[in-house]
N, C-alpha and C positions, 0 to 999 in steps of 0.2 A: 504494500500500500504506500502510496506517495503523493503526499499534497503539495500543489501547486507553490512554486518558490516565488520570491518578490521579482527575480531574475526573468519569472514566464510571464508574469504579468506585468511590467513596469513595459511605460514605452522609452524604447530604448535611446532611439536619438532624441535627446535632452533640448528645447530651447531654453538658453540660459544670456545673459546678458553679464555686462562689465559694471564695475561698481563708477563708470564716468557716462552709463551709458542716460538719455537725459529721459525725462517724464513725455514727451509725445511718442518715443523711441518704445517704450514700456509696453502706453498704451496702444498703440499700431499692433505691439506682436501679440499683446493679448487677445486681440479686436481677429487679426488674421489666422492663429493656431487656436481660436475659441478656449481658450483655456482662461484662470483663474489669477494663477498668482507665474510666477518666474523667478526661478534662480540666479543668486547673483555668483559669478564664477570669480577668482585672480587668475594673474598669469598663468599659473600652473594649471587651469580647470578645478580649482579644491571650491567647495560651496561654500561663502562664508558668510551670506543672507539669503533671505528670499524677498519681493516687491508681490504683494497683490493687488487685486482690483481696491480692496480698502483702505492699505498706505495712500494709492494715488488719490482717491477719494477723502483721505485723510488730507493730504499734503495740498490740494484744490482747494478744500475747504478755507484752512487755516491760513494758507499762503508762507508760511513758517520753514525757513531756513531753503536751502540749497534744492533744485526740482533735479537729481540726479538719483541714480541706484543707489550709490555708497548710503546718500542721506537721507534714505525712503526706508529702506530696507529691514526687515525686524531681523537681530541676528542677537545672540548664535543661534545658527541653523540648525533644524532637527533632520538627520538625514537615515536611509533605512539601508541598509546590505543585503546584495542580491542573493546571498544563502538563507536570509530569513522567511519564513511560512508566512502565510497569508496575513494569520490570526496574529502571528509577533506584531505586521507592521500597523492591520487594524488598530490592537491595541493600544501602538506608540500615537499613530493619528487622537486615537479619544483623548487619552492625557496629555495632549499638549494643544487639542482643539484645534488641526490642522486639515485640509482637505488634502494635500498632497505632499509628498516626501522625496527630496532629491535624493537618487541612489549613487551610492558610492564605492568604487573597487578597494582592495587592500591599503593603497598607497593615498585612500581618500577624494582622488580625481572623479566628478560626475559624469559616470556613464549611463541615468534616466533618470526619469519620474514617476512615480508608481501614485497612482489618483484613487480617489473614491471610485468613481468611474469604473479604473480597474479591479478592484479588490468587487465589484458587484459582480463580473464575470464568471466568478465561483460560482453565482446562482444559476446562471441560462446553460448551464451544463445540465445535456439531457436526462432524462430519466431514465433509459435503459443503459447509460453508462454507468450511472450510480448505481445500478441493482446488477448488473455485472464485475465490478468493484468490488461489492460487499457479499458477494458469493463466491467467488473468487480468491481475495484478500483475507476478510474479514473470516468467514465461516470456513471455508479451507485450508488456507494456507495457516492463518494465524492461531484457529482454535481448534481446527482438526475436527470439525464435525461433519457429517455424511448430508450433504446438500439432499438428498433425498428428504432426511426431518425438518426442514426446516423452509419455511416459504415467505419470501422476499417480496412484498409489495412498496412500489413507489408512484406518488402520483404528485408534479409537480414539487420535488423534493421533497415532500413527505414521505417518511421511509416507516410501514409499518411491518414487525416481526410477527409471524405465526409459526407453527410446529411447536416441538417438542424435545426439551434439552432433558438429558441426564440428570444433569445436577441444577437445583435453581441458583446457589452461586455463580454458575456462570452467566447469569443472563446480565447482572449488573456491568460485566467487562464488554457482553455482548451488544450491549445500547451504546455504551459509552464509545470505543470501535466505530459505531455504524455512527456517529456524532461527528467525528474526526473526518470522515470522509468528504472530500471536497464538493460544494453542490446539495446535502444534507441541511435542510431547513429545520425539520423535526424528526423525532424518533417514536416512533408510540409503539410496546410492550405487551403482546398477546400470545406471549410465549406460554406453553405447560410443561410442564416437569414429572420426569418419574417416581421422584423422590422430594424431601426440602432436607436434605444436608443436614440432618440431626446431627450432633454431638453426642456419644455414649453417655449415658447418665454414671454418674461416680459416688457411692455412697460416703459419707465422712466419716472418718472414726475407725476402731478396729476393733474384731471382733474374737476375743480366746488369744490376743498379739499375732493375730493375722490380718492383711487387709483385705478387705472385703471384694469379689472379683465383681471388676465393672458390668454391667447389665446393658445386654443390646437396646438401643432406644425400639417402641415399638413402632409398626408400621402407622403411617399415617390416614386417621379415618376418609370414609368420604373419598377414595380417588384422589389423582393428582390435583393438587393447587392451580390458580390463574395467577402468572402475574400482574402488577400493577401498571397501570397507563407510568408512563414517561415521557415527558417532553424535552428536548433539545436545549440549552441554554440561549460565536461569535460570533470569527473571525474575524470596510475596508473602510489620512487625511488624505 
């Protein structure tokens, strides 16, 4: 199983601009690559601000100091690596309340931008690649269960479980799995079980200074259990 890196989703050629470049400069390459905000690059291509649509709105307003990158620009820059998951760079976007993230190689030079935009692509991933994924991945390779018990519905990334697991301990790892998968909006939990993973019962104490020999738990009334509904919790500034 392998979720999508910030490296497959970022767009990779970067418009980026100079910290001399001036405010109609800005807003021209906003206006023409439709986009939002723009990195500010040095010499060497390292990011050391970003200009959005709201500095310049900002800076129009007030009239206040210099109408250039350098003097527009909110920095330090928040920037993402293109080995990181989806969900990493999501998560960096909410705490810092950015729409987009200049991406940067080992050496820190920007080789893209990775958008809200992008990180929404996880969703329009079909439904019958997710439910071959999680049959595949999830249920075979990872957990080693016979795809035969077990039946896979999705419908517009809704991913719900039915069949029948061994053990009900593993359903908990089995939701959470099928959660991770790229494309997975929710999870819902209609698995049964042959068993519920009793623990021996153990008497306390001792009996003549022997300990008392553990007692199988008994079987459980009523057939197998229904698991509980479960629903999905991430993953894109």
């Amino acid at each position: 199983m392998r979720n999508r890196s910030v490296a497959d989703l970022m767009t990779p050629t970067a418009v980026a601009v100079q910290p001399g470049t001036s405010f109609k400069e800005i807003a021209r390459l906003l206006d023409e690559y439709g986009i939002t905000a723009v990195p500010v690059v040095d010499e060497d291509d390292r990011p050391v601000g970003v200009v959005s649509e709201a500095d310049l709105l900002r800076r129009h307003t007030t009239k206040d100091g210099p109408s250039t990158a350098e003097a527009m620009m909110s920095s330090p820059v928040v920037v993402a690596r293109p080995s990181w998951t989806a969900i990493e760079a999501a998560r960096l976007m909410e705490r810092h309340r950015v729409k987009r993230l200049p991406v940067v190689d080992a050496g820190g030079r920007l080789i893209g931008v990775l958008s809200r935009s992008d990180l929404l692509q996880l969703f329009l991933r079909r439904d019958r690649a997710i439910q071959e994924e999680i049959l595949e991945d999830v249920v075979t390779r990872i957990l080693g269960l016979s795809p035969a018990s077990i039946h896979i519905d999705v419908d517009e990334g809704r991913v719900t479980l039915s069949g029948t697991l061994e053990r009900r301990s593993v359903a908990p790892v089995f939701v959470r799995l099928c959660e991770s998968v790229d494309g997975v909006v929710e999870v819902v939990d209609r698995l049964t079980y042959e068993d519920q993973d009793r623990e021996p019962e153990r008497d306390q104490g001792m009996a003549g200074g022997t300990d008392i020999v553990p007692r199988a738990a008994p079987e459980a009334e009523g057939g197998a259990g229904h698991g509980p509904l479960a629903g999905s919790g991430p993953a894109r500034a």
